[in-house]
C-alpha positions in Angstrom: 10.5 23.3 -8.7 9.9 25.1 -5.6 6.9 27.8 -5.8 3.8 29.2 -3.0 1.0 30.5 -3.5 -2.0 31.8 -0.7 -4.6 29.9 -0.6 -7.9 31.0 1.6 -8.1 31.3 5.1 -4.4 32.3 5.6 -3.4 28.9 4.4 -0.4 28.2 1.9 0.0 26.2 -1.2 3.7 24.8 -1.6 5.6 22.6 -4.5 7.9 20.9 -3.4 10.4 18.2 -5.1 10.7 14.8 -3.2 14.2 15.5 -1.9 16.7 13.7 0.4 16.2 16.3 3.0 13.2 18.7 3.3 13.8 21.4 5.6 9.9 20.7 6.6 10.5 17.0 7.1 9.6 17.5 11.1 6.4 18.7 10.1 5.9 16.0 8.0 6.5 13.3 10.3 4.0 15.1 12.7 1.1 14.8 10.3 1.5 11.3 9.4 1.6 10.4 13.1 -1.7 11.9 13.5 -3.2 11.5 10.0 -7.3 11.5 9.4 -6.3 8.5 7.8 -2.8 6.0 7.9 -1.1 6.0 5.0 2.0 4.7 5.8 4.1 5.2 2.1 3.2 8.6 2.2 4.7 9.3 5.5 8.2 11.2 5.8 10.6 7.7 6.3 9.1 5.4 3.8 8.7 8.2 1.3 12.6 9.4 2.0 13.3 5.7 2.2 11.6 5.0 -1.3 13.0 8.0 -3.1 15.8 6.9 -4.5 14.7 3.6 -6.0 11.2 5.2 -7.1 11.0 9.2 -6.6 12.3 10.4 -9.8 9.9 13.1 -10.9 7.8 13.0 -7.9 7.3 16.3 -6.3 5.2 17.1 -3.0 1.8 19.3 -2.9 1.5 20.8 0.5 -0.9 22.8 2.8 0.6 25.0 5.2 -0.5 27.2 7.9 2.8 29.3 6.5 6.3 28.5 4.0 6.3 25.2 5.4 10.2 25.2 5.9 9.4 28.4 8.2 9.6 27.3 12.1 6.6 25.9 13.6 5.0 25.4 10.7 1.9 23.0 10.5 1.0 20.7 7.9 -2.3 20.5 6.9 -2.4 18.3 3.9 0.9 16.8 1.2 0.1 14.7 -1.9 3.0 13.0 -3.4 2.5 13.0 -7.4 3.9 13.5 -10.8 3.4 15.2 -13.6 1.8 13.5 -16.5 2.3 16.1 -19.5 -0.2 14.1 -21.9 -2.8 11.1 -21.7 -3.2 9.1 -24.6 -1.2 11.0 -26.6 -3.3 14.1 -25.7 -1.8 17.4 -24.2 -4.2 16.4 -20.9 -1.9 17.1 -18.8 -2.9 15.0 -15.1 -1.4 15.2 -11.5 -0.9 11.5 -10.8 -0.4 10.7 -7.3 2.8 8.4 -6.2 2.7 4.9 -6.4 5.4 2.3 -7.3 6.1 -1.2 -6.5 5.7 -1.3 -2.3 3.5 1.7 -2.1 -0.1 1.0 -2.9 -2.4 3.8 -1.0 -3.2 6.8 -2.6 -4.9 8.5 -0.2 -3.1 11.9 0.7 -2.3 12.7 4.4 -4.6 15.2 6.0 -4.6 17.0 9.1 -7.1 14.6 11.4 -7.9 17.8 13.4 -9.4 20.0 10.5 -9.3 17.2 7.5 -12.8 19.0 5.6 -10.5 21.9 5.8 -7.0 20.4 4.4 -8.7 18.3 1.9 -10.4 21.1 0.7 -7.3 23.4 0.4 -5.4 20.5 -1.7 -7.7 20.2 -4.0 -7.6 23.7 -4.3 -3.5 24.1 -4.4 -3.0 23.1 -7.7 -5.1 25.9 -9.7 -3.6 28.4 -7.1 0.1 26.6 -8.0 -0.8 26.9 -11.9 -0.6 23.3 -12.1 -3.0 21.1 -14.0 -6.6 20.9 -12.4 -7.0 17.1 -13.1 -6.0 15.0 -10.0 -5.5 11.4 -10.6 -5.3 9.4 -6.9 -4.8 5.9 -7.4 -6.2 3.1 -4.6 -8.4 5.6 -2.8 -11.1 3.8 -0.5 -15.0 3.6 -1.8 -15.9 3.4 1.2 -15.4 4.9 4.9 -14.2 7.9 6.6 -11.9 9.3 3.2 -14.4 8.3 0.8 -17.3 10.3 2.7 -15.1 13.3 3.3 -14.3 13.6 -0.3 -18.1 13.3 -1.0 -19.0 16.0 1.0 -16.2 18.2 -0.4 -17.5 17.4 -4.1 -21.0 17.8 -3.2 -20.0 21.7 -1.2 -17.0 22.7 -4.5 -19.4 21.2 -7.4 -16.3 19.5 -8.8 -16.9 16.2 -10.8 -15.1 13.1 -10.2 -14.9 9.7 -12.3 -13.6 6.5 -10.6 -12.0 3.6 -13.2 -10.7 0.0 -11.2 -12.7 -0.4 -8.7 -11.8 -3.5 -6.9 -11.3 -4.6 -3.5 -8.0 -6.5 -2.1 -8.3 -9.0 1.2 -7.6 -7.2 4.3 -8.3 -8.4 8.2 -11.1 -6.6 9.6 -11.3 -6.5 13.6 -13.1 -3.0 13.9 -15.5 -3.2 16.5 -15.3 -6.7 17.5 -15.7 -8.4 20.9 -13.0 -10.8 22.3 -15.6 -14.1 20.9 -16.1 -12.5 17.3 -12.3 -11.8 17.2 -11.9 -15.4 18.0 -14.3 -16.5 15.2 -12.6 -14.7 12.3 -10.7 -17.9 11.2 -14.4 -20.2 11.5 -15.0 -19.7 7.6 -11.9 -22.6 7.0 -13.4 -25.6 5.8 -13.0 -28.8 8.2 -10.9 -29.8 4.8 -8.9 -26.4 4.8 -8.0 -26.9 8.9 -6.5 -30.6 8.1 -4.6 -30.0 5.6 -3.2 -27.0 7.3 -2.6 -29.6 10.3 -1.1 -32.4 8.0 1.3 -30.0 6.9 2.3 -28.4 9.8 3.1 -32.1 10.9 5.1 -32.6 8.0 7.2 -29.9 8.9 7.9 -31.0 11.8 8.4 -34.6 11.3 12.1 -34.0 12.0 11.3 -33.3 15.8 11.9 -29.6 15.8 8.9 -27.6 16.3 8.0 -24.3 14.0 8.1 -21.1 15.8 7.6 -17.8 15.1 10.1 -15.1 15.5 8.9 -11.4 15.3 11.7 -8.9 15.3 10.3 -5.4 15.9 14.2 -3.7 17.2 16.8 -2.0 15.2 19.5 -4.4 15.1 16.9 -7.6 15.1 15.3 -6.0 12.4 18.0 -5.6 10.2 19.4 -9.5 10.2 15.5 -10.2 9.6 15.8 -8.5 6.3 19.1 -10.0 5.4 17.7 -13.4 6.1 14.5 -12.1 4.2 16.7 -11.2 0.9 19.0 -14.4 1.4 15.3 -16.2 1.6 13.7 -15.1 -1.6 17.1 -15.1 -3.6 17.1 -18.8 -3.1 14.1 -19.2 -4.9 12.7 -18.6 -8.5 13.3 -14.9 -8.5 16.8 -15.6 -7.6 17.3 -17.7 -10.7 14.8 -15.0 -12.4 16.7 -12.2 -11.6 14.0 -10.3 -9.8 14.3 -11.4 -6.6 15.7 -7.9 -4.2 19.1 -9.6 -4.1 19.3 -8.7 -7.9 18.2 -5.0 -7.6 20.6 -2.7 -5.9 17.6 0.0 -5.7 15.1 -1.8 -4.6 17.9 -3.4 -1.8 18.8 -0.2 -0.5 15.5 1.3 -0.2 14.0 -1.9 2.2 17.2 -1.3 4.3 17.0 2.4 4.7 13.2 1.7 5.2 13.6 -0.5 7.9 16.2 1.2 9.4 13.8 4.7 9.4 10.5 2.6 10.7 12.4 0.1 12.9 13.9 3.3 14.8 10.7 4.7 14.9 9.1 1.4 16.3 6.9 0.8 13.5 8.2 -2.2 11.6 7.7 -6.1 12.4 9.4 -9.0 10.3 8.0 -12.1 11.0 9.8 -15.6 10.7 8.2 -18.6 10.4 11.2 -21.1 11.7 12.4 -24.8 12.3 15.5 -24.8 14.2 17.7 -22.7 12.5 16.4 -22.1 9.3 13.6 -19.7 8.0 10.6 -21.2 6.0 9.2 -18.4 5.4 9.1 -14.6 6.5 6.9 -11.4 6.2 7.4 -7.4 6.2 5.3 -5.3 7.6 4.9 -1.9 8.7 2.7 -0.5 11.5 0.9 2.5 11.3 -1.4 2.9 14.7 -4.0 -0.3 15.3 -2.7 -1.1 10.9 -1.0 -3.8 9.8 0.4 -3.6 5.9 1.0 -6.6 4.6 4.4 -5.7 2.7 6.2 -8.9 1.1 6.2 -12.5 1.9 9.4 -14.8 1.0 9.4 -18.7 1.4 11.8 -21.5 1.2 11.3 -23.5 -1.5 12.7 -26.6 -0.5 9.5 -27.4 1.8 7.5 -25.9 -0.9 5.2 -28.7 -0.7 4.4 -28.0 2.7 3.4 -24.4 1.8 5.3 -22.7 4.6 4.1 -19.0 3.5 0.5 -20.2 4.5 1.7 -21.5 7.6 3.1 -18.0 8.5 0.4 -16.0 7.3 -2.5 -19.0 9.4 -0.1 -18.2 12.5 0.1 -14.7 12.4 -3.5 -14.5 11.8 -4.1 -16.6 15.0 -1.5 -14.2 17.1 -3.7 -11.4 15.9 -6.9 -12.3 16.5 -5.8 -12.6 20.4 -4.0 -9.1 20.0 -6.4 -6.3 20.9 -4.2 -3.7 19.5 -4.3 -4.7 16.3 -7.4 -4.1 14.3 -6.7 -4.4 10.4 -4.5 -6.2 8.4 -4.1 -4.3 4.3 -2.9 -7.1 2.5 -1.4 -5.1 0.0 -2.1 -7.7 -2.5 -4.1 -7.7 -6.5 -7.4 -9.1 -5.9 -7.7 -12.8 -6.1 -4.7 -13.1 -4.0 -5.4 -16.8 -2.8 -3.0 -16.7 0.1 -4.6 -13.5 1.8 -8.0 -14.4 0.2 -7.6 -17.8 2.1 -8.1 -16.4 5.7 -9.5 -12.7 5.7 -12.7 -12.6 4.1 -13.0 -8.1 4.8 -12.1 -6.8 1.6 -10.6 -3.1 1.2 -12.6 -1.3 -1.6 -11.2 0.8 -3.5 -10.7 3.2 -7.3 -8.1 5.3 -8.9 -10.1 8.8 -8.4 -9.5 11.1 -11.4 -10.7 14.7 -9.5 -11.3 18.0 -11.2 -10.0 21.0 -9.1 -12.7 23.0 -8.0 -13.2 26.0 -10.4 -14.0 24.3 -13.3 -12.4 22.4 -16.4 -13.9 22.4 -19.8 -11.4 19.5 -21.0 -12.8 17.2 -17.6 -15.4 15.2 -19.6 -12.7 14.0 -21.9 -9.9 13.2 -19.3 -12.7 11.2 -17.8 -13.6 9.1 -20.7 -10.1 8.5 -21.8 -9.3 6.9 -18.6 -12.7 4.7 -18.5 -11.3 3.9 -21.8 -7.7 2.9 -20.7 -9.3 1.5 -17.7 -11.3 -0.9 -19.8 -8.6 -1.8 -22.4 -6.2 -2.7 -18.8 -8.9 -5.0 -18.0 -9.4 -6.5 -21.2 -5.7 -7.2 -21.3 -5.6 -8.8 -17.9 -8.5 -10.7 -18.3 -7.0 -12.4 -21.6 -3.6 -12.6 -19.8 -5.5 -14.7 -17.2 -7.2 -17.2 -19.8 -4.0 -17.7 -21.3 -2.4 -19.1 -17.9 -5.4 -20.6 -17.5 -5.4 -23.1 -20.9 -1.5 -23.5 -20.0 -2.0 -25.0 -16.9 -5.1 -27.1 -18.1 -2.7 -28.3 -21.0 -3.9 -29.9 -24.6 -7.3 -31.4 -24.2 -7.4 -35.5 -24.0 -7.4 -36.8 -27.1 -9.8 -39.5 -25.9 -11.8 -37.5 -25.5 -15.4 -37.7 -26.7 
C-alpha cells in the first residue's frame, strides 16, 4: 500500500511496503549513516538483505521533507512495522514494529540533526495515514539518549505509553573510559575464571599450533568467512537438528546478501578463532559507528570441552579493550546469556513500548492491560519452561537420600 499525507511544518507522512527496490533507498541509507541513534537492522542493506527471509507484511512509516521517492528528498524518521488487525482476539488493531530472528532493536531511525522533530512527526504519521494509533516498539532502551527524547515528546503530546518486558541483555560498555579503566573491564574474572580460561587455552594448543584470530572485514574475505561459518555450525547439533542456516535456504540467503551489502559498505567483521587450519569457533558482527552487534556465534564441537566459543568471545574482548574506536559491544543475546554475561558486566536496558499516537485513543487503557497481561502470561511460561530444564538436568533425586 502506498499512500501520503501532510503532516505539520511542511513535512510528509508516507506508507510504504518493504520492497526489493525503494526508489528512496538513497535517502534511506543517508539517515542510517547519521542516525540520533544506530540501529543497524533498520538500516537500508540489512533491512533489503532480511526481506525476503523475514519481510512479508512489513511496510515502512516514513517522514519526509517531500514524496520521499521525489529527488533530494530527506528522511527524517522510517519505522519498519506490521499490521496486527486484532490482540487477543480483539479488533485492537496495533502497529508492531519489525523484528524477527537477527533483528532485535526497535528503535526507529531518526534524523540526528532534528530527532525532537522526526520523532514527533512519526508518532504523528499514523493518525494522519489513517492507520491505527497504537504503536507497539519492541526492545526500545529505558534508558539514555532514545528513552529521554521519547519522554520529553510524551510529556509536550500528552500521549500515554505502557512498557511490558523490561529486561536488560549484556553488552560491553567503554563510553567514556580512560585507556587504564578500558584495561580493567575484564578485572571482575575470578583468579578461578582466568585459569581455567588458561588451562583450556593450553589444551588447545597441546598439538603445538598456536590459536589465532582471523578477522575478515573485505568483500571476498568476508564471504569464505561465512561459508566456513555455515559449514561450522552445520557440523554441530543444529546440523543433526535441522536448524542450523545450512538447513534454511532463507535464512542462508539473507546472511549472504547481508554480508555482501555491509561488507561492501565496510561495516561487517567475522571473526575466527583458529588452530592451523581449522575454525574453532567464529562470530558475526556488524558495525554501525563506535557499535559492535554481537550477531551469531558457531563452534566446533569436537573441542567442545575446551569451550572454544568462550575463547573467541575472551579474545575479542581483550582486542577491544585496546581498540579506542570501539566503544560498545550489543550482545544481542536473552538475558542470562552466560557466555556474554561471562565478561561484560554493562547491561542494555530495555521494554517493548506500546505508544498511543498523540490525539487521543479511548480503547488505549485496554490495549495496555492486554499486553501487561500477555506480557505476564510470556513470563509465566518461560519461567516454568526454565524449572523444567532445570529438574531435567538435576535428574531423580537420590534415593539414599534422607
Amino acid at each position: 500500500m502506498i499512500r501520503d499525507a501532510a503532516l505539520p511544518g511542511g513535512l510528509v507522512a508516507a506508507l510504504r511496503p518493504l520492497g526489493p527496490a525503494p526508489g528512496f533507498r538513497p535517502a534511506w541509507r543517508a539517515l542510517g549513516e547519521a542516525p540520533f541513534l544506530a540501529n543497524p537492522f533498520y538500516e537500508a542493506g540489512y533491512a533489503l538483505a532480511a526481506a525476503p527471509a523475514y519481510g512479508a507484511g512489513v511496510d515502512l512509516l516514513l517522514v519526509a521533507d517531500r514524496a520521499p521517492e521525489m529527488p533530494g528528498a530527506r528522511l527524517l524518521a522510517l519505522w519498519p512495522f506490521r499490521r496486527a488487525r486484532a490482540r487477543w482476539g480483539l479488533p485492537l488493531p496495533v502497529l508492531a514494529g519489525w523484528m524477527h530472528d537477527h533483528g532485535v532493536l526497535g528503535v526507529p531511525l531518526l534524523d540526528a540533526r532534528e530527532p525532537a522533530r522526526a520523532l514527533a512527526a512519526l508518532l504523528a504519521a499514523p493518525r494522519a495515514l489513517a492507520l491505527s494509533p497504537r504503536l507497539l516498539m519492541p526492545y526500545l532502551p529505558t534508558e539514555g539518549p532514545f528513552a529521554e527524547l521519547l519522554r520529553a515528546e510524551r510529556a509536550a503530546s500528552g500521549a500515554r505509553e505502557t512498557r511490558v518486558w523490561a529486561h536488560a541483555r549484556a553488552r560491553l560498555a567503554l563510553d567514556g573510559l580512560g585507556p587504564e579503566a578500558r584495561g580493567a573491564a575484564l578485572a571482575h574474572l575470578s583468579a578461578r575464571r582466568r585459569r581455567k580460561l588458561r588451562a583450556a587455552g593450553e589444551a588447545l594448543e597441546a598439538g603445538g599450533e598456536a590459536l589465532r584470530l582471523d578477522t575478515a572485514d573485505e568483500p571476498a574475505a568476508l564471504a569464505a568467512a561465512l561459508e566456513d561459518f555455515i559449514a561450522l555450525e552445520a557440523a554441530g547439533w543444529k546440523g543433526r537438528m535441522g536448524t542450523a542456516i545450512a538447513c534454511r535456504p532463507q535464512e542462508a540467503a539473507f546472511l549472504r546478501a547481508m554480508t555482501a551489502a555491509l561488507g561492501a559498505e565496510g561495516r561487517l567483521r567475522i571473526d575466527r578463532l583458529r588452530l592451523g587450519g581449522q575454525t574453532l569457533a567464529a562470530a558475526i558482527l556488524p558495525r554501525t559507528g563506535a557499535d559492535l552487534w554481537f550477531l551469531k556465534i558457531a563452534h566446533d564441537e569436537g573441542t567442545a570441552r575446551h569451550s572454544p566459543g568462550v575463547q573467541l568471545v575472551h579474545r575479542l574482548s581483550r582486542d577491544w579493550l585496546a581498540d579506542p574506536s570501539i566503544l560498545r559491544v550489543d550482545s544481542c543475546a536473552a538475558p542470562g546469556t552466560e557466555l556474554a554475561e561471562m565478561f561484560w558486566t554493562g547491561r542494555a536496558r530495555l521494554a517493548h513500548h506500546l505508544i498511543e499516537a498523540p490525539g487521543g485513543d479511548p480503547l488505549f487503557p485496554l490495549a495496555a492491560a492486554l499486553e501487561r497481561a500477555r506480557a505476564r502470561i510470556a513470563r509465566m511460561r518461560a519461567e516454568t519452561r526454565a524449572k523444567v530444564r532445570a529438574a531435567r538436568q538435576a535428574g531423580p533425586p537420590d534415593p539414599r537420600a534422607s
